[in-house]
C-alpha distance (Angstrom), angle and dihedral (degrees) to the residues before:
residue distance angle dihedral
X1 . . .
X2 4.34 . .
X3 4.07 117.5 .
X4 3.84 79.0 -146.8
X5 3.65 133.7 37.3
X6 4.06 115.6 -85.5
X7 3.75 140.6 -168.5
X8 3.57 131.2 -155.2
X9 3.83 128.0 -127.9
X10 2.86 108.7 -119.3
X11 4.38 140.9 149.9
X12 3.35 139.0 90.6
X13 3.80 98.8 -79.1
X14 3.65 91.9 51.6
X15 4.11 122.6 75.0
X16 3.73 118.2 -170.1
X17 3.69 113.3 -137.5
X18 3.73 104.7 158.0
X19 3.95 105.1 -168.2
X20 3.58 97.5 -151.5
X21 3.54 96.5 46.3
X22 4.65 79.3 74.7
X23 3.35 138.3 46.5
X24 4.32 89.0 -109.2
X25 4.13 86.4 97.4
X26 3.91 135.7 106.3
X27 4.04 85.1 -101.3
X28 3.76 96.8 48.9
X29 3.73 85.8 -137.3
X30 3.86 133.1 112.9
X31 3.62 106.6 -126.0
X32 2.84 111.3 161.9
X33 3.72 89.7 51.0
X34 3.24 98.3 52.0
X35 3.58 97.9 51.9
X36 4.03 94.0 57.9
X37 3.74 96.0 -103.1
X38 3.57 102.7 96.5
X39 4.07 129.5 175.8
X40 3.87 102.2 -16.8
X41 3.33 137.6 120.7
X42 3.90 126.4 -151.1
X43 3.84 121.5 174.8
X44 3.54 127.9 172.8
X45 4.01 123.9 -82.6
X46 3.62 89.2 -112.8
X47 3.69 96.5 56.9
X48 3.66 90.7 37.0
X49 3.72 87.2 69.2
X50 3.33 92.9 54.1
X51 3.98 94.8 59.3
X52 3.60 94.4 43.2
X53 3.86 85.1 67.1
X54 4.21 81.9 61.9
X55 3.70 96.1 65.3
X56 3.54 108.8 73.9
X57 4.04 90.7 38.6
X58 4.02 87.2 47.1
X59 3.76 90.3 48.5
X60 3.87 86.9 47.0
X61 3.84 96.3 49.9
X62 4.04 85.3 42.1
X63 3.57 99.8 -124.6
X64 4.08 141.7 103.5
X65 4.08 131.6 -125.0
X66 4.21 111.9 -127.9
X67 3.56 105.6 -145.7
X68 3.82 99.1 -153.2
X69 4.56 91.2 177.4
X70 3.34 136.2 2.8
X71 3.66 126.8 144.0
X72 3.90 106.7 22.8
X73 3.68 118.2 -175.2
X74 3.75 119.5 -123.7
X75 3.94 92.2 -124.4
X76 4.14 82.2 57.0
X77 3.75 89.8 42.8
X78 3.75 90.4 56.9
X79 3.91 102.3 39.9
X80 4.32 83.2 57.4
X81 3.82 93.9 52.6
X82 4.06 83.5 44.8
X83 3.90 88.1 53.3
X84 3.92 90.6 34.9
X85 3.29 117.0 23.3
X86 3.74 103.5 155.2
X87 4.32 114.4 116.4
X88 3.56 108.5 -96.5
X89 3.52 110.8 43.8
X90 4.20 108.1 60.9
X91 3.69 129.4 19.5
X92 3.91 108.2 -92.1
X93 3.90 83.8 -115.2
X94 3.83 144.8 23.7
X95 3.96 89.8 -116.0
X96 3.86 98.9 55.3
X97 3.89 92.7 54.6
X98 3.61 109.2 93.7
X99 4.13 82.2 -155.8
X100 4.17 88.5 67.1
X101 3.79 90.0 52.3
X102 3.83 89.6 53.6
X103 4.14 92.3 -114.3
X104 3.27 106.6 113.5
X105 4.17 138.5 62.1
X106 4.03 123.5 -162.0
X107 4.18 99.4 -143.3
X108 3.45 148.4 160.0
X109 3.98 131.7 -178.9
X110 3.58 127.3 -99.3
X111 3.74 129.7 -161.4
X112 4.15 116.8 -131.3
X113 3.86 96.7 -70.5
X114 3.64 99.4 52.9
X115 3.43 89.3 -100.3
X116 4.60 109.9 152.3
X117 4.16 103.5 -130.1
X118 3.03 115.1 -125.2
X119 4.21 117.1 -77.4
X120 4.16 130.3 -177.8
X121 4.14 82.9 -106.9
X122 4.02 130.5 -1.2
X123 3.87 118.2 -103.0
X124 3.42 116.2 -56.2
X125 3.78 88.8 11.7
X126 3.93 85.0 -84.5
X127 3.88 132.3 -175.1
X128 2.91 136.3 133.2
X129 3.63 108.2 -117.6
X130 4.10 93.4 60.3
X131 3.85 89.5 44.6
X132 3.91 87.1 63.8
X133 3.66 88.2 37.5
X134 3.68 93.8 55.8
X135 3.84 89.0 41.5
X136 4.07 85.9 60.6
X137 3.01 86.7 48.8
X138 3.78 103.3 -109.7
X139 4.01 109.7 129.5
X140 3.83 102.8 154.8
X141 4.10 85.5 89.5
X142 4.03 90.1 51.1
X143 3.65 94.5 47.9
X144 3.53 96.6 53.2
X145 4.31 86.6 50.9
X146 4.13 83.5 49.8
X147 3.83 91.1 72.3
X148 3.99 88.6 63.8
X149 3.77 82.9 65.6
X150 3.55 108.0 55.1
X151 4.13 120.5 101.5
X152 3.97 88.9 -114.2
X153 4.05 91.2 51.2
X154 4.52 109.1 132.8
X155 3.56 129.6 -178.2
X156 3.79 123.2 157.2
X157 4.08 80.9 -147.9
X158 3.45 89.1 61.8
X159 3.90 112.8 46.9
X160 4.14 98.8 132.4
X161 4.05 89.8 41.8
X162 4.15 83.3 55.2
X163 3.63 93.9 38.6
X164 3.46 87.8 59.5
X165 4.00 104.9 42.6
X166 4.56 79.6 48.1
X167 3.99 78.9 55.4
X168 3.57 101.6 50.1
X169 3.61 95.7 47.3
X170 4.06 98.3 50.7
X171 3.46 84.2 46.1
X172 3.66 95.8 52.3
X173 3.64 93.2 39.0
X174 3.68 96.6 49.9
X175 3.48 84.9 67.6
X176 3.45 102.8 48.2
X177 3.39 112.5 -91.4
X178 3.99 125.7 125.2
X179 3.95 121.3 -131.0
X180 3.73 126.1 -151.3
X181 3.58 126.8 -133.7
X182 3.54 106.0 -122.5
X183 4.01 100.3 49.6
X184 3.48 122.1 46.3
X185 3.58 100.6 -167.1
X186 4.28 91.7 54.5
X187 3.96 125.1 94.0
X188 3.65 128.2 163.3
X189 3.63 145.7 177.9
X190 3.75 112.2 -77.8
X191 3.90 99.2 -117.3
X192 4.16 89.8 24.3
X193 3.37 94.1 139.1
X194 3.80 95.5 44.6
X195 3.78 82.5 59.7
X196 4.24 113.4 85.0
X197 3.36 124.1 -85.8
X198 3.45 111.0 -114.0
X199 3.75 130.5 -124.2
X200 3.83 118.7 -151.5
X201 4.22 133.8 -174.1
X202 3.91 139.8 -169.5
X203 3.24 109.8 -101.6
């Protein structure tokens, strides 16, 4: 099935929501689904490690971490830069995505109920109305919305959205994962993309 050996999340504090595995995604299009992979997500042992050190500090704080990607498969990777191939959006190949080497999660925080807190955009910087934008073709709207999702993002209007993202990332960094600037809802492995890419097949 894996080129490389994979865990699933899995636990109580953590709920699987994998975007591309539905329609609610900048390409409007079930991917994941399609492919035969469906709504699971695999990381690597190392980083699985890592998020085990969430649960009893999740369980403290009474709330749960939505993993919205993790392990993408290169065959996915390449069908969304087929159905969006603008820079910007995807990696411009399978082996620069730390996602495609199983290193990297796409997450927000959730209180008790399941319910997402509150962040300056949703993951991915999805709704609706720029996904059919950027289906038409028209991405000068989205871009402008893609600045709310960056680490360095302020708005006075916005002070428990920021709060938030500020928590997320000491949280994920305190367990050793590495943010990037321009998506606050992204954290890898350190060397993920120094780790191989990994290969995966229908059963």
């Amino acid at each position: 099935m894996f080129s490389e050996e994979l865990v699933e999340i899995s636990g109580d504090r953590f709920i699987i929501d994998m975007m591309y595995a539905c329609k609610e995604n900048m390409t409007q299009t079930p991917v994941y689904a399609e492919i035969g992979f469906g709504n699971k997500a695999y990381v690597l042992p190392q980083l699985w490690e890592r998020l085990q050190k969430l649960v009893p500090i999740l369980r403290q704080r009474r709330q749960k971490l939505k993993i919205r990607d993790a392990y993408r498969p290169p065959l996915a990777h390449d069908l969304l830069h087929e159905i969006i191939p603008q820079p910007g959006f995807f990696a411009a190949t399978a082996a620069r995505s730390c996602h495609c080497h199983a290193a990297a999660i796409d997450c927000c925080l959730c209180d008790e109920n399941g319910q997402e807190l509150c962040y300056p955009t949703k993951v991915d910087a999805y709704a609706p109305e720029f996904a059919q934008q950027i289906q038409n073709g028209e991405t000068d709207a989205f871009f402008v919305h893609l600045q709310k999702a960056t680490q360095h993002y302020q708005n006075p209007d916005m002070a428990e959205e920021i709060r938030n993202r500020e928590d997320l990332k000491q949280l994920m960094e305190q367990i050793g994962l590495e943010s990037i600037p321009h998506e606050w809802w992204h954290f890898n492995l350190p060397d993920g993309k120094e780790t191989p890419l990994v290969d995966w097949q229908k059963d």
